[in-house]
C-alpha positions in Angstrom: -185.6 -45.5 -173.2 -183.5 -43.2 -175.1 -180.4 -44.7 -176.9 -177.3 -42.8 -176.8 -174.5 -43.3 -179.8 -171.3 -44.1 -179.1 -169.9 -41.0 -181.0 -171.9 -38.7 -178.9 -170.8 -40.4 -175.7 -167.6 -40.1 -177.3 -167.8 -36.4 -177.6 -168.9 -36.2 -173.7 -165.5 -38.5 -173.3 -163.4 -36.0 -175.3 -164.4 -33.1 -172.8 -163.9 -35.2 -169.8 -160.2 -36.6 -171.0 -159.0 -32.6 -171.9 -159.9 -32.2 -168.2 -158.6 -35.3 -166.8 -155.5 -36.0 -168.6 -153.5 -32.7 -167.7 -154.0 -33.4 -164.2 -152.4 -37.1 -164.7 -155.1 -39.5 -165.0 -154.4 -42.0 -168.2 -157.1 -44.1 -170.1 -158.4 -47.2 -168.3 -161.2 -49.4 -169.4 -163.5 -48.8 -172.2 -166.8 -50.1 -172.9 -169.5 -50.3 -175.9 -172.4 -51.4 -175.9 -172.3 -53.4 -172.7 -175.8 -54.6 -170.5 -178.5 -52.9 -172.3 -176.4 -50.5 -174.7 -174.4 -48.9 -171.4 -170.8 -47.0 -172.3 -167.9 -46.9 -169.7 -165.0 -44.9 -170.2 -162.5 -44.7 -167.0 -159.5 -42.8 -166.1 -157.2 -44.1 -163.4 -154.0 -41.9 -161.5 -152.4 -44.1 -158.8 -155.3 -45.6 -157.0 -157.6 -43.3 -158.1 -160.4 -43.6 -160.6 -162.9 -41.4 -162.8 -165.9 -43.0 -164.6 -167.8 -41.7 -167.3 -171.2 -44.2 -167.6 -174.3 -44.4 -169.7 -176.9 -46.0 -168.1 -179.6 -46.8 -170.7 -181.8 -47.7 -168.5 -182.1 -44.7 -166.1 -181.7 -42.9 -169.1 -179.1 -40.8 -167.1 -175.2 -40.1 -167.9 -172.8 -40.2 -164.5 -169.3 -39.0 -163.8 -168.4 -41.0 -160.8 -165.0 -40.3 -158.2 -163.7 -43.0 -156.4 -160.5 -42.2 -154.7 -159.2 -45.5 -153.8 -159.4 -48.5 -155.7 -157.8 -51.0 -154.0 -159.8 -50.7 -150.4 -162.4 -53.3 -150.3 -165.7 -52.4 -151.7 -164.5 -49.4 -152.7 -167.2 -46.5 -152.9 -167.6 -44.0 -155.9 -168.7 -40.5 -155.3 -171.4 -39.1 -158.0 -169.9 -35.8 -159.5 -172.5 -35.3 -162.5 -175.7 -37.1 -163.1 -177.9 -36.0 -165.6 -180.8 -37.6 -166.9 -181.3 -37.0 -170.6 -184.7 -36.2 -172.2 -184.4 -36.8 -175.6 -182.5 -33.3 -176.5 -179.5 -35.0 -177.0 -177.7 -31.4 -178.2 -179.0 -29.5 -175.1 -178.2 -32.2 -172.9 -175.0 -32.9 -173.3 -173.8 -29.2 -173.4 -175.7 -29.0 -169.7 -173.8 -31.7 -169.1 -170.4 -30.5 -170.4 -170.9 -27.2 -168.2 -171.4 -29.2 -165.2 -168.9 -31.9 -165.9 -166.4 -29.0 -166.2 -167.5 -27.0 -162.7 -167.6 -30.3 -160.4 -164.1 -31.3 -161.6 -162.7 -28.2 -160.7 -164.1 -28.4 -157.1 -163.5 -32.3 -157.0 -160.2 -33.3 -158.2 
């Protein structure tokens, strides 16, 4: 299981809130360390929601759509997955390339 810092899931957050934020979506929740060493950053505008997650134990990092909130059991869309392989450099620039391509087809 690879462990991913918080100031490199940071970084990853950084690139993902330059995109997000000029198109109106504003900070949510944020979360360190949660089950197992996960990170969740989310981004909400009106009832929609963006989620950046670190799943330790897939070993993957997600960028997950959901466009309304407040339905019940509301489903989430996968933009970006990508699993990471202990190249933590080349990895998250693959992952900042494809972070920024999905969201321009996406939202």
């Amino acid at each position: 299981m690879i462990r991913l810092p918080a100031a490199r899931f940071d970084e990853l957050d950084s690139e993902l809130r330059a995109t997000l934020q000029p198109r109106g979506f504003a900070v949510g929740t944020r979360e360190r360390d949660g089950e197992m060493g996960s990170h969740t950053n989310e981004y909400n505008r009106g009832n929609e929601r963006v989620t950046l997650h670190w799943n330790p134990r897939d070993n993957a990092i997600c960028i997950y759509y959901t466009k309304d909130v407040t339905v019940p059991k509301p489903s989430a869309v996968v933009l970006v997955s990508l699993p990471l392989n202990g190249k933590l450099s080349r990895d998250i620039t693959v992952f900042a390339r494809q972070l920024h391509q999905r969201l321009e087809h996406a939202i």
